[in-house]
KOLDO-559831 format. One record per atom (N, C-alpha, C): residue in one letter; x, y, z. Coordinates in steps of 0.05 Angstrom, whole numbers, plus 5000, padded with zeros to 4 digits. Atoms other than C-alpha are relative to their C-alpha. Layout:
<pts>
aXYZ
...
</pts>
This chain:
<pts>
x500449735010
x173235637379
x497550125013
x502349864985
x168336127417
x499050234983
x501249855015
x163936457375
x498450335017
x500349794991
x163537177411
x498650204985
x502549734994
x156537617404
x500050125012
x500849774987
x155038257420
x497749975016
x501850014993
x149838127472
x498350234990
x502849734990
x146338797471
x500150144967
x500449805032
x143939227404
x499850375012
x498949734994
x145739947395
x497850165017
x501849834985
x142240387448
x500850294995
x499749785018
x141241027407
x496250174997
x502749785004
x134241577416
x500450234973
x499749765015
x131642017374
x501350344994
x499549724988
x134742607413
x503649974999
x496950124993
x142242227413
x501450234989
x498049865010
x148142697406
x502749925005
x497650184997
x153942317427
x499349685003
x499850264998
x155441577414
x502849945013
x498150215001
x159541177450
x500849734982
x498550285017
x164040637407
x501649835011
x498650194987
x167040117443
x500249684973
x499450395018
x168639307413
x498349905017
x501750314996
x165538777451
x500549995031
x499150074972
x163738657531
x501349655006
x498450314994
x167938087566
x498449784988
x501750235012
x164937357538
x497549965020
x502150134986
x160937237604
x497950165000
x502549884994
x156137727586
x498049954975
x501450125020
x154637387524
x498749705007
x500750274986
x153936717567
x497650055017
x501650034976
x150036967610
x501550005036
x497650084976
x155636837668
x500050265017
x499149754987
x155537547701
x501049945031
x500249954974
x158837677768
x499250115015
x500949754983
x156437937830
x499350274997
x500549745003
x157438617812
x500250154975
x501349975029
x156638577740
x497250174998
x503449815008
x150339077709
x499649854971
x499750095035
x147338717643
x499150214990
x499749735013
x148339397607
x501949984983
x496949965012
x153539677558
x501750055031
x498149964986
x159539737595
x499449935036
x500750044979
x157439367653
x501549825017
x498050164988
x163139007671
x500650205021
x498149874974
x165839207738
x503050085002
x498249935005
x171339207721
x502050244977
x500449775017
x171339607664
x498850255015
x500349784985
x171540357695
x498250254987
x501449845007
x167040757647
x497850185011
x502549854980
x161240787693
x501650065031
x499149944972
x165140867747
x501750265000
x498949654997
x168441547725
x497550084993
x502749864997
x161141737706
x498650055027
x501350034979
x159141617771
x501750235023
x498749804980
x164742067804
x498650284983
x499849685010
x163942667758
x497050014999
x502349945004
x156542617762
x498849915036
x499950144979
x155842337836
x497449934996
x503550225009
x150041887816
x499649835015
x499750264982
x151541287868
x498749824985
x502350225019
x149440827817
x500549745019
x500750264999
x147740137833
x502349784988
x498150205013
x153239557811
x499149785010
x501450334988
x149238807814
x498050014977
x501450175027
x145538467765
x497149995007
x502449934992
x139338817788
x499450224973
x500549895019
x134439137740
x499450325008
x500149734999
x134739767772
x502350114991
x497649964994
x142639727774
x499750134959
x501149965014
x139539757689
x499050264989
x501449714995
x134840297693
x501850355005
x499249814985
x139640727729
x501650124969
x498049895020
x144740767671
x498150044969
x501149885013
x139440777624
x499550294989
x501649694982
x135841457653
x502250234999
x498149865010
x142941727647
x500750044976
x499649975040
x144341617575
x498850234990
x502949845003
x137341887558
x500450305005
x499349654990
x138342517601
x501050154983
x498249885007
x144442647578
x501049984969
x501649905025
x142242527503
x503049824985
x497350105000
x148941957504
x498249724989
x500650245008
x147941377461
x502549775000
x498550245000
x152140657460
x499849844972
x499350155028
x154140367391
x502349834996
x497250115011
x159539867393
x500049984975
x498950005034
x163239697332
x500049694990
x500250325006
x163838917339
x496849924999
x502450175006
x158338517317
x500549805015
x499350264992
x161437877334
x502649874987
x496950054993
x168437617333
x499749725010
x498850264998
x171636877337
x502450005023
x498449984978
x175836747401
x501849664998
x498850284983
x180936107413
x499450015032
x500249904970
x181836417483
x497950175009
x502949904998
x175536607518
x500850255015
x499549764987
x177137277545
x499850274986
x501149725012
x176338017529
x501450234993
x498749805008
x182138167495
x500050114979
x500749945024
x181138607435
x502049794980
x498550065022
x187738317398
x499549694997
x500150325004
x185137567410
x497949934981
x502650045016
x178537757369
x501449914965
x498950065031
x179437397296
x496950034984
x501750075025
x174537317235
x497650305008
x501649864979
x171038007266
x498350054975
x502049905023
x164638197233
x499350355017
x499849714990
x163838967246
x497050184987
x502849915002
x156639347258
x500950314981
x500049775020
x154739967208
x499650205020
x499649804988
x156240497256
x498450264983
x501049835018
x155541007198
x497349934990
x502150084998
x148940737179
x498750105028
x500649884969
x146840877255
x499950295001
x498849614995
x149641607253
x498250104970
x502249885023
x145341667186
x496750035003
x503550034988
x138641477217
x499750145023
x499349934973
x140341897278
x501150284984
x497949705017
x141742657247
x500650195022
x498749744978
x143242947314
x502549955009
x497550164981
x149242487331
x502450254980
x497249825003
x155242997327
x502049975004
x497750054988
x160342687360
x499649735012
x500050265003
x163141977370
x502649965027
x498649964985
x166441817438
x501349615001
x498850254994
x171341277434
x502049895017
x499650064976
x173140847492
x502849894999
x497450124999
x181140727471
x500450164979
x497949895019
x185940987421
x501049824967
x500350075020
x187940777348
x502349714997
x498750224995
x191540107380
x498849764980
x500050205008
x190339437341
x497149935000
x502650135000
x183739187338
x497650145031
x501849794979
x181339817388
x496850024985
x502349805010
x174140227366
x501650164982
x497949855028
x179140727329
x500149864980
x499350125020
x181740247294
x498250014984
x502350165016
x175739837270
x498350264991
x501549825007
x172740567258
x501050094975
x498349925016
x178240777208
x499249734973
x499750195031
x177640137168
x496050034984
x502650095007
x169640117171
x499150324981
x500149665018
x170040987140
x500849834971
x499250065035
x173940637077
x497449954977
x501550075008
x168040317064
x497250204990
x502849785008
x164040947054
x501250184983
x496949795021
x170341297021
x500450235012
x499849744991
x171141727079
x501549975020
x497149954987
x177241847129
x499450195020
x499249854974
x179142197197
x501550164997
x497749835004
x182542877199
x500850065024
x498349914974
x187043107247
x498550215009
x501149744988
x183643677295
x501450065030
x498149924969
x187743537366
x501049834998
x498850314991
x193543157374
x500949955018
x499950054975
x193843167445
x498749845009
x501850244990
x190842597491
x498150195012
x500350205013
x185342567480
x498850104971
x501149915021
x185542617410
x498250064980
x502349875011
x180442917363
x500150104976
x500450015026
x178742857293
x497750034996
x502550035019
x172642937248
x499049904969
x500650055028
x169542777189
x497450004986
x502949925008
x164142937139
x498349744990
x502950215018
x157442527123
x498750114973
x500449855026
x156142687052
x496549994999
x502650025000
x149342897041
x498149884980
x501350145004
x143742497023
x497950194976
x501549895020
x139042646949
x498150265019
x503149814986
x133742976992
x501350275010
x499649744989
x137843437025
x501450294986
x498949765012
x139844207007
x502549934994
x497150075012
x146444286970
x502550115027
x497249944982
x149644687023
x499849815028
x498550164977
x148044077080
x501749915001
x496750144991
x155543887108
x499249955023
x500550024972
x154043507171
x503449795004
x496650104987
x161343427208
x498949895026
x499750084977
x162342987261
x502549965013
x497050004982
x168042997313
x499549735017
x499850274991
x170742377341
x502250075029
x498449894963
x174742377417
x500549735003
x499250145002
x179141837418
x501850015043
x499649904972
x178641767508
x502049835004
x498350164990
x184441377546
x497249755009
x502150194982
x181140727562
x501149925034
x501350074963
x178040547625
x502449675008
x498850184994
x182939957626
x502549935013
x498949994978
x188139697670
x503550064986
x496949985020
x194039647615
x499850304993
x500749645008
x192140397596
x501950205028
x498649804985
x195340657659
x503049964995
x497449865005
x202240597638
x501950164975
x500449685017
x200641017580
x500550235005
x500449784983
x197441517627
x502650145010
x497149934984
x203941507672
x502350074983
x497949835020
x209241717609
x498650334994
x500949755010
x203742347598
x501850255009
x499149674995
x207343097604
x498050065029
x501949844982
x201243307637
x499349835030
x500650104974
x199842747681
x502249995023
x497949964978
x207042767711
x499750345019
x500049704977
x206343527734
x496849995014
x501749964977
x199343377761
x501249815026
x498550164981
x202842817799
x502250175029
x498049944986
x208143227825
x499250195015
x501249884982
x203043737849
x498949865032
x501350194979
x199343227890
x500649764992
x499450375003
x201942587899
x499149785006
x502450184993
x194742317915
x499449904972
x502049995022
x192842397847
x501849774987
x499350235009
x192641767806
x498150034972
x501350075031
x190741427744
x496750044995
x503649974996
x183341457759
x499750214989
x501549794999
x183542147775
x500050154968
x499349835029
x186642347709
x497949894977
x503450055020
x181041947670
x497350185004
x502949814995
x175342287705
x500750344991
x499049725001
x179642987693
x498250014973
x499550025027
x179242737617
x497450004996
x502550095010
x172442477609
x497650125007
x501349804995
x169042997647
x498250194983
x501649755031
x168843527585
x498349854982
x502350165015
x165142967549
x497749865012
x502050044987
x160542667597
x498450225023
</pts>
């Protein structure tokens, strides 16, 4: 049994207005094991495409290698751009050592909401997959119960878009209502593109240009949020 930690703790400023929510990077970044072109960051798997549609729609030329600039770089971006990183897994039990959400068992799940309470600018919650099985959605839906509070419908187009209110705290006026909207993105992952490929929209960009691919339709997507 492989006892799977969250290497990294939530990277969240005082200025934060979007969180990213993801689950858990691959195991070897909890080992220590990174490859070649691994970044020890959130989302620094190489293979994982997050930073790598940031990097088109922002033409940043970031750095990919287990250098502390390759670090820095995605830092300095966050920051900027006022983007914080909050997974949702704490730490999760594996038979099979790999980094599939549905193989995670016994999961212990971080106080997100807590986070977004100590943080009163965070407005919006960008999550890196859809309301599949043991996604960020998911584990976001079950970890709201716990506060007695729920997701409403606001878009139900990809990518979909809900909100929900943070009830206000003794101290504050009667009329504070602080809503937050949630953005449920296609993930950056490799099973995700034959999602993509059934879309309405992505078939008629296809048929415009028959360059355009799964990539491009993520960076289309993830654009208006990053």
């Amino acid at each position: 049994m492989f006892k799977h930690k969250h290497p990294y703790k939530p990277f969240i400023k005082p200025d934060t207005t979007k969180l990213i929510v993801g689950t858990l990077p691959p195991p070897r970044f909890s080992t220590g094991e990174l490859l070649e072109k691994d970044v020890d960051f959130c989302y620094g798997s190489y293979y994982n495409s997050l930073w790598l549609f940031i990097d088109k729609i922002h033409n940043l030329n970031l750095r990919y290698d287990n250098s502390f600039a390759a670090v820095e770089e995605r830092k300095q971006f966050l920051i900027k751009h006022k983007i914080g990183v909050c997974d949702i897994v704490d730490s999760a039990e594996r038979d099979k050592i790999d980094a599939s959400d549905l193989g995670m068992k016994n999961i212990k799940l971080r106080d997100v909401i807590g986070y977004i309470k100590q943080h009163s600018k965070i407005d919006t919650i960008l999550f890196t997959g859809g309301n599949s099985k043991n996604g960020p959605e998911y584990f976001f839906r079950k970890h709201l119960k716990d506060y007695n509070l729920k997701l409403e419908l606001v878009n139900n187009e990809v990518p979909r878009i809900h909100k929900f209110v943070i009830p206000k705290d003794v101290q504050e006026p009667v009329e504070f209502k602080r809503i937050i909207k949630t953005v449920s993105l296609t993930s950056g992952s490799g099973a995700a593109n034959i999602s993509i490929s059934r879309l309405s929209l992505y078939k008629q960009l296809k048929a415009k240009d028959p360059k355009f691919n799964t990539f491009d339709f993520r960076v289309m997507q993830y654009r208006e949020f990053f």
